[in-house]
BAFI-376350 format. One record per atom (N, C-alpha, C): residue number from 1; residue in one letter; atom name; x, y, z negated. Coordinates in Angstrom, 3 decimals. Layout:
(NUM, "A", "CA", (X, Y, Z));
...
END
This chain:
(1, "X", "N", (-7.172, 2.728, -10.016));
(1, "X", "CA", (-6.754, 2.411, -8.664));
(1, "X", "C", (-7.934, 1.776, -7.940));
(2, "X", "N", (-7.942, 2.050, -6.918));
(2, "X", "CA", (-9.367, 1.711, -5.955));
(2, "X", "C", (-8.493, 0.856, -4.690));
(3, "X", "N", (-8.774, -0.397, -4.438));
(3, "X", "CA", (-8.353, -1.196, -3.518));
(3, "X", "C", (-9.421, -1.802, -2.028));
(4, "X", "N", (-8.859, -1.531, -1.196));
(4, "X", "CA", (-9.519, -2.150, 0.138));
(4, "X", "C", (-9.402, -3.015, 0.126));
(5, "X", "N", (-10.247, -3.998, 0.308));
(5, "X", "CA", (-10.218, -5.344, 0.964));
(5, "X", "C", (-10.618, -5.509, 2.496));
(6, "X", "N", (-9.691, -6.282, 3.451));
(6, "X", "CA", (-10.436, -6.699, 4.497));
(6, "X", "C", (-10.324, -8.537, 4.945));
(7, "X", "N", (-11.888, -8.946, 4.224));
(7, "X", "CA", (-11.756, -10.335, 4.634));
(7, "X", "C", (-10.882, -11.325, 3.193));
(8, "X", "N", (-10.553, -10.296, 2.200));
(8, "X", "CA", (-10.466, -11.139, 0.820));
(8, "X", "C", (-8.992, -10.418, 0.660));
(9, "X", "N", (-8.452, -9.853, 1.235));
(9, "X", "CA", (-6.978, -9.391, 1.380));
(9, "X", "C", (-6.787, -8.053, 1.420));
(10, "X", "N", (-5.888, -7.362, 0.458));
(10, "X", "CA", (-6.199, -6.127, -0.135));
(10, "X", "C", (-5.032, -5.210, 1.416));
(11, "X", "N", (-5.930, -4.147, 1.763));
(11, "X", "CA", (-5.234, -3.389, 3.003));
(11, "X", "C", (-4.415, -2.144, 2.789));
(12, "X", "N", (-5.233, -1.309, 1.601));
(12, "X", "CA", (-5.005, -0.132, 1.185));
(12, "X", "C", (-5.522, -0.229, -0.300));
(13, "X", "N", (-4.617, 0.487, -0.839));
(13, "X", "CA", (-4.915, 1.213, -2.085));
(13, "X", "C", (-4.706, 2.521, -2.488));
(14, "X", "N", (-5.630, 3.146, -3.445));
(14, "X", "CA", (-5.454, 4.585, -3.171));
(14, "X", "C", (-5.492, 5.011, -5.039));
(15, "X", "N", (-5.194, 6.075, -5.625));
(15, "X", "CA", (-5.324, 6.204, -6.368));
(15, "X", "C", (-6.618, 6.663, -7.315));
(16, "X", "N", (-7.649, 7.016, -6.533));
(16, "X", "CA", (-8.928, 7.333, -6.989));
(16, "X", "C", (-10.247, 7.758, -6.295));
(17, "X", "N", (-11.139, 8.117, -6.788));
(17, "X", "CA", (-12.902, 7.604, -5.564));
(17, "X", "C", (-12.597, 9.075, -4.646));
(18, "X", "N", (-11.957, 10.274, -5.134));
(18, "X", "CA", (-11.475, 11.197, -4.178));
(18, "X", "C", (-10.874, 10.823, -2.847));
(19, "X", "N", (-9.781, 9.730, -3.290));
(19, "X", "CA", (-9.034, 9.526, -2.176));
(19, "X", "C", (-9.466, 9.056, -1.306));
(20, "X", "N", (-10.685, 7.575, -1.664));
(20, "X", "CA", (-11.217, 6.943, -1.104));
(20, "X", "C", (-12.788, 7.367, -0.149));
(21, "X", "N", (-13.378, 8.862, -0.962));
(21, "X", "CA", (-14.167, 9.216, -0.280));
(21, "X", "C", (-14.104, 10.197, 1.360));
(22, "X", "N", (-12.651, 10.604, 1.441));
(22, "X", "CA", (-12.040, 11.354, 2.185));
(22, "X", "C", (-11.352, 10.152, 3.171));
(23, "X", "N", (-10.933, 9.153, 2.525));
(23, "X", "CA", (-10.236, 8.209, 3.684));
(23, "X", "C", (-11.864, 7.588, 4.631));
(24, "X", "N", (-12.599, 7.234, 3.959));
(24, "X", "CA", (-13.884, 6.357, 4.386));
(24, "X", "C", (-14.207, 7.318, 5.646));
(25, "X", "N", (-14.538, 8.788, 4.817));
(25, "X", "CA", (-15.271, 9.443, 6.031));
(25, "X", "C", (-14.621, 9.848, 7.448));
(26, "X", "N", (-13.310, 10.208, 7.337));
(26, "X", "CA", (-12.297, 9.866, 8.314));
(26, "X", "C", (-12.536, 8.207, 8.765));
(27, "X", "N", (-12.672, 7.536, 8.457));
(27, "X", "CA", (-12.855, 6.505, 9.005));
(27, "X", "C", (-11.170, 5.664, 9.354));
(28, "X", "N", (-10.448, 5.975, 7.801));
(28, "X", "CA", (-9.006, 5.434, 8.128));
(28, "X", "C", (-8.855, 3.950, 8.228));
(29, "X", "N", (-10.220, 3.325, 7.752));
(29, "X", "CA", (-10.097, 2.118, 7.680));
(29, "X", "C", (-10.394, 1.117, 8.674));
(30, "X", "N", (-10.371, 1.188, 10.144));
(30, "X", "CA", (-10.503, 1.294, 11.184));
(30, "X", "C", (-12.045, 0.446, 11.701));
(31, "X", "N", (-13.057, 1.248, 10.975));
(31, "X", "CA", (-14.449, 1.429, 11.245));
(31, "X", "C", (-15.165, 2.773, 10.845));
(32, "X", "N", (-16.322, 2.943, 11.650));
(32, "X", "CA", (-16.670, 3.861, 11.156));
(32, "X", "C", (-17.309, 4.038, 9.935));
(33, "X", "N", (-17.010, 4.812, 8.807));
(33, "X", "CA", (-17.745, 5.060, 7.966));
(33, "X", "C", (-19.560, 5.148, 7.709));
(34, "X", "N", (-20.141, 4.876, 6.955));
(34, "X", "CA", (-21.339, 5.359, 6.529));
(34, "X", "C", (-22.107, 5.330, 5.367));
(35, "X", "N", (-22.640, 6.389, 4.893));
(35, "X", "CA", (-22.913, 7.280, 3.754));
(35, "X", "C", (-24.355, 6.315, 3.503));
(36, "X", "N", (-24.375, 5.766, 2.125));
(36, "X", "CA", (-25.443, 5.169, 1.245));
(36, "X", "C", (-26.573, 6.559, 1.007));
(37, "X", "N", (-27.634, 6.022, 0.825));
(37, "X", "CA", (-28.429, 7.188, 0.298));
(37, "X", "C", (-27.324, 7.651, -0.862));
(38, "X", "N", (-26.928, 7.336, -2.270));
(38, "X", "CA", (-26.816, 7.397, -3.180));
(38, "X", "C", (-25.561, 8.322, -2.620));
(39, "X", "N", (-25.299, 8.530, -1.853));
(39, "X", "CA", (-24.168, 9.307, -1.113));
(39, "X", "C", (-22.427, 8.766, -1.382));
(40, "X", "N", (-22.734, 7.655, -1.354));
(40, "X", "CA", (-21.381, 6.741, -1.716));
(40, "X", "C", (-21.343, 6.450, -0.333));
(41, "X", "N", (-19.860, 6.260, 0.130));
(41, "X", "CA", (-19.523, 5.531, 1.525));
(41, "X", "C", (-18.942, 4.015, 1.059));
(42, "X", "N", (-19.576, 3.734, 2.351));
(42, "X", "CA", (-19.274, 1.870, 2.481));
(42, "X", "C", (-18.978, 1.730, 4.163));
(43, "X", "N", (-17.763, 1.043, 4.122));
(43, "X", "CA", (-16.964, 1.227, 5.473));
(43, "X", "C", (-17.629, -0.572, 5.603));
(44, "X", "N", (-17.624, -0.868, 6.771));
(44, "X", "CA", (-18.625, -2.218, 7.292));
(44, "X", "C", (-17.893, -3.147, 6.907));
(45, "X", "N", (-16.783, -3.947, 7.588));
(45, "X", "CA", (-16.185, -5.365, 6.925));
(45, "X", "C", (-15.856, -5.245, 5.914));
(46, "X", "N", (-15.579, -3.948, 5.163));
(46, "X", "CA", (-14.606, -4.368, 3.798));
(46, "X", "C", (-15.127, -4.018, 2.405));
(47, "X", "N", (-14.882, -4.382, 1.531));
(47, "X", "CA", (-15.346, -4.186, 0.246));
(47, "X", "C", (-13.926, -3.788, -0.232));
(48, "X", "N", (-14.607, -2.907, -1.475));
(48, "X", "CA", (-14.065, -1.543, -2.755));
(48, "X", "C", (-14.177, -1.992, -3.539));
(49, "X", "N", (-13.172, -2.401, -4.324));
(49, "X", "CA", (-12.763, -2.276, -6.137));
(49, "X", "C", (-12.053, -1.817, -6.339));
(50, "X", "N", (-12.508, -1.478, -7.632));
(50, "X", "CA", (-11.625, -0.579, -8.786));
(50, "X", "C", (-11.115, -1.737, -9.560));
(51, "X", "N", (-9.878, -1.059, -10.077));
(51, "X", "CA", (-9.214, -2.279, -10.464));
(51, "X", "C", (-8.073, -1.497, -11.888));
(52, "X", "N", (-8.033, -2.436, -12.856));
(52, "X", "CA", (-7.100, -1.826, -13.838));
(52, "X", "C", (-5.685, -2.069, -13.360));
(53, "X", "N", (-5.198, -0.296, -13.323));
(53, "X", "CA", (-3.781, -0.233, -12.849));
(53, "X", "C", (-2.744, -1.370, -13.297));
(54, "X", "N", (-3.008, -1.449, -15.007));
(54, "X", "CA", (-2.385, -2.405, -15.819));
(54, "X", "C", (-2.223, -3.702, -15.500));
(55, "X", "N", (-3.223, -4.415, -14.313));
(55, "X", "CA", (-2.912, -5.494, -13.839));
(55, "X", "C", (-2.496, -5.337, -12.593));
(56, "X", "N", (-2.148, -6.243, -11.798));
(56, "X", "CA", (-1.663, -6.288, -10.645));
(56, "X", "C", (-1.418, -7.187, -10.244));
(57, "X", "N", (-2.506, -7.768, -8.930));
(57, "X", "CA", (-2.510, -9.062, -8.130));
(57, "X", "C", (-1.196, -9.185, -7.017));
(58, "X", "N", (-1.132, -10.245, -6.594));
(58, "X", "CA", (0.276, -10.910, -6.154));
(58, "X", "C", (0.128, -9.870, -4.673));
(59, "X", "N", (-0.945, -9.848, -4.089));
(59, "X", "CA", (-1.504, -8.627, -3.178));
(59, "X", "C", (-1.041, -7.170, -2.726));
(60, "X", "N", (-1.033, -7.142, -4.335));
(60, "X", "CA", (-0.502, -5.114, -4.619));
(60, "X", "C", (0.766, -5.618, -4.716));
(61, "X", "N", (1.376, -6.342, -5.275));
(61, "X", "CA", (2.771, -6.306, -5.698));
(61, "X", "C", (3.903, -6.481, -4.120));
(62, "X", "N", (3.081, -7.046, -3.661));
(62, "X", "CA", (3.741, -7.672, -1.945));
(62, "X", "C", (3.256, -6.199, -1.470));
(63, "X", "N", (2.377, -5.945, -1.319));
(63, "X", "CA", (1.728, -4.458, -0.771));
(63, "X", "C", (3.132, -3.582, -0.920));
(64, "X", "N", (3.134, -3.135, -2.475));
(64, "X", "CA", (4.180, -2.478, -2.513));
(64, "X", "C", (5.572, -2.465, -2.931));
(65, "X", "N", (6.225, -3.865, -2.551));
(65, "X", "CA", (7.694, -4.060, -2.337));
(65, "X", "C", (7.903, -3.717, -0.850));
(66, "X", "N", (6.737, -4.403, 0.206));
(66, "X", "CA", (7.194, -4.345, 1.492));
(66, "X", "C", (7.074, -2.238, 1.755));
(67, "X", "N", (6.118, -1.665, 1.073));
(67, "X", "CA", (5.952, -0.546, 0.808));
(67, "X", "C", (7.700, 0.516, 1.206));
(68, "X", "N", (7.913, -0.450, -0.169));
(68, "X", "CA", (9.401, 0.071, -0.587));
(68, "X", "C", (10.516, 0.237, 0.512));
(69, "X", "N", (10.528, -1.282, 1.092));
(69, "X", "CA", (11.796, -1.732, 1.753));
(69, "X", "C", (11.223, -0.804, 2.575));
(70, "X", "N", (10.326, -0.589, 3.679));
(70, "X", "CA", (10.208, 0.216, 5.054));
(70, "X", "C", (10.288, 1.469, 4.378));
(71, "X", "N", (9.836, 2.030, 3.446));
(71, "X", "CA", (10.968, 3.086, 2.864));
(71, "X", "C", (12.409, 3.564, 3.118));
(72, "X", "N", (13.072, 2.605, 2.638));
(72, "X", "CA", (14.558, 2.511, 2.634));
(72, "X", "C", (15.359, 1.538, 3.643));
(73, "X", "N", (14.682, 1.125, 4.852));
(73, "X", "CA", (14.847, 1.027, 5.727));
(73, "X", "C", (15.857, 1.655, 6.729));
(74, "X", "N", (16.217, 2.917, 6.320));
(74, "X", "CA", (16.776, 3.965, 6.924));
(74, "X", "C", (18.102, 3.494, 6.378));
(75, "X", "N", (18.397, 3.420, 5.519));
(75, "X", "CA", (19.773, 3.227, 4.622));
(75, "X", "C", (20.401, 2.490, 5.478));
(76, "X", "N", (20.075, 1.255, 5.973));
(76, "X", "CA", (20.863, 0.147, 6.577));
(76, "X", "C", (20.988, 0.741, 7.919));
(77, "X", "N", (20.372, 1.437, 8.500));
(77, "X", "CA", (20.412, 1.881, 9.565));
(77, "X", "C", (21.295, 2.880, 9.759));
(78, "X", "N", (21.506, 3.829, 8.404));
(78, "X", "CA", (22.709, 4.872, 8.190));
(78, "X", "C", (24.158, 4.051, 8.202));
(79, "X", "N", (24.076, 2.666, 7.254));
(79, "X", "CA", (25.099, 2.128, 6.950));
(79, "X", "C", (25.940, 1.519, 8.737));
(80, "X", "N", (25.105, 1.388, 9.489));
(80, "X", "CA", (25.906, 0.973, 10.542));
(80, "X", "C", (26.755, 1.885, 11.181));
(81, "X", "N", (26.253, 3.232, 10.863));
(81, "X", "CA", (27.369, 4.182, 11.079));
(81, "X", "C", (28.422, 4.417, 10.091));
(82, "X", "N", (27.886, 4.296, 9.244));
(82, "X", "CA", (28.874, 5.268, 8.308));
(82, "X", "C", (29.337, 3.956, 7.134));
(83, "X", "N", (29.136, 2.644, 7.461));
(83, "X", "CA", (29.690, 1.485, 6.203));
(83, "X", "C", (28.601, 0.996, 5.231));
(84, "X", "N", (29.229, -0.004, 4.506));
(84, "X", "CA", (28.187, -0.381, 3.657));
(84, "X", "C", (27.951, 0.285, 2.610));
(85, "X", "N", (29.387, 1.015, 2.485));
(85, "X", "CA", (29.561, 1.571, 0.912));
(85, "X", "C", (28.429, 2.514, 1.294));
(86, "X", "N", (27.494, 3.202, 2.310));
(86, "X", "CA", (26.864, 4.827, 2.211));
(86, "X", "C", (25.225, 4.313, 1.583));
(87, "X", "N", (24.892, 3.035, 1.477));
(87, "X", "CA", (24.105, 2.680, 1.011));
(87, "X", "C", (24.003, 2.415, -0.753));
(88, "X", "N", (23.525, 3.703, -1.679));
(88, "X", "CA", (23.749, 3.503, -3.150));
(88, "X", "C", (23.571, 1.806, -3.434));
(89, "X", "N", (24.341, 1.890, -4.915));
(89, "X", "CA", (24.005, 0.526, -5.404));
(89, "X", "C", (22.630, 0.492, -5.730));
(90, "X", "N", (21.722, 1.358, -6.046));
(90, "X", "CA", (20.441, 1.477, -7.018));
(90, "X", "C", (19.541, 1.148, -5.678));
(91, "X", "N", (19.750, 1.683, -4.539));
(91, "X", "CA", (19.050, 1.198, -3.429));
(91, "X", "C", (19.091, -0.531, -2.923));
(92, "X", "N", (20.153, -0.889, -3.205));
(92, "X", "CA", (20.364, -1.776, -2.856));
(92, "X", "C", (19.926, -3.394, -3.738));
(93, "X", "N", (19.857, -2.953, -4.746));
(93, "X", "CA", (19.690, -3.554, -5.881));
(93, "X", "C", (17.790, -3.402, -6.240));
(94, "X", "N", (17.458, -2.291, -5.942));
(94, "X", "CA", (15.980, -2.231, -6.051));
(94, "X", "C", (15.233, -3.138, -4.473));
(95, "X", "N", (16.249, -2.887, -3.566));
(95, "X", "CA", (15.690, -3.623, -2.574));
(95, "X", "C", (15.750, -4.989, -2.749));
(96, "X", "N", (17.021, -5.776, -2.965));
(96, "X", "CA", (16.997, -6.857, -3.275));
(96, "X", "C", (15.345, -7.635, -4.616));
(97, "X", "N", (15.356, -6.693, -5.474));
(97, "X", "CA", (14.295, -6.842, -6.574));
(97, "X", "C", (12.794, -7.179, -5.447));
(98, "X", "N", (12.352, -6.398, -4.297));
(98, "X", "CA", (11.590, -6.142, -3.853));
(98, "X", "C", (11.274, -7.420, -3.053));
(99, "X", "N", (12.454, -7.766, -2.665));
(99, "X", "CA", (12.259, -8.856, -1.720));
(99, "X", "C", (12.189, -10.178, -2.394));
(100, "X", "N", (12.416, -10.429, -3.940));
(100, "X", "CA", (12.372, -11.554, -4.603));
(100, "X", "C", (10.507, -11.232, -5.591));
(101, "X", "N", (10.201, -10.398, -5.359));
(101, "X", "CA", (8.895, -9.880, -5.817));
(101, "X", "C", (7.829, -10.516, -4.771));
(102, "X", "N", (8.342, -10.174, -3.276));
(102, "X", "CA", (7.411, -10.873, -2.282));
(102, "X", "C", (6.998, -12.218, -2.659));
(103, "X", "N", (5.990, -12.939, -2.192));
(103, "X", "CA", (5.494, -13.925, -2.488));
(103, "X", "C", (4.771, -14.457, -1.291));
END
């Protein structure tokens, strides 16, 4: 896993230097990209690590609970039409998990 930082605080994470060489040059990281001799990109405020999937800072974990919930966001929004019951238990229960994960 390859993580953005902007300013010490992780923005994006991507799954590998593919992903990350295609996001840079697009310039998703809202600067413009630019290419090292060594032909590596380095986007200006932020610094790139690689990081073992196996761990996971309080960062990624908030990253991707809030990930989750705006995911399933929709559910509650279905439920005002159609009840509480139209929202599964497994949704509901993984959301709750998500929001006690935040930190």
């Amino acid at each position: 896993m390859i993580n953005i930082k902007k300013n010490g605080v992780i923005t994006n994470s991507g799954p590998n230097q593919e992903w990350l060489d295609k996001h840079l040059a697009m310039g998703t990281f809202g600067c413009p990209a630019s290419q090292n001799e060594d032909g590596s990109w380095n986007p200006a405020e932020y610094s790139i690590e690689e990081v073992d999937d196996s761990i996971k800072s309080q960062d990624q974990i908030n990253m991707e609970a809030r990930a989750y919930l705006a995911s399933t966001d929709w559910y509650l929004i279905r439920s005002l039409e159609l009840g509480p019951e139209s929202i599964p238990e497994s949704v509901l229960s993984q959301r709750a998990e998500a929001r006690e994960n935040i930190k």
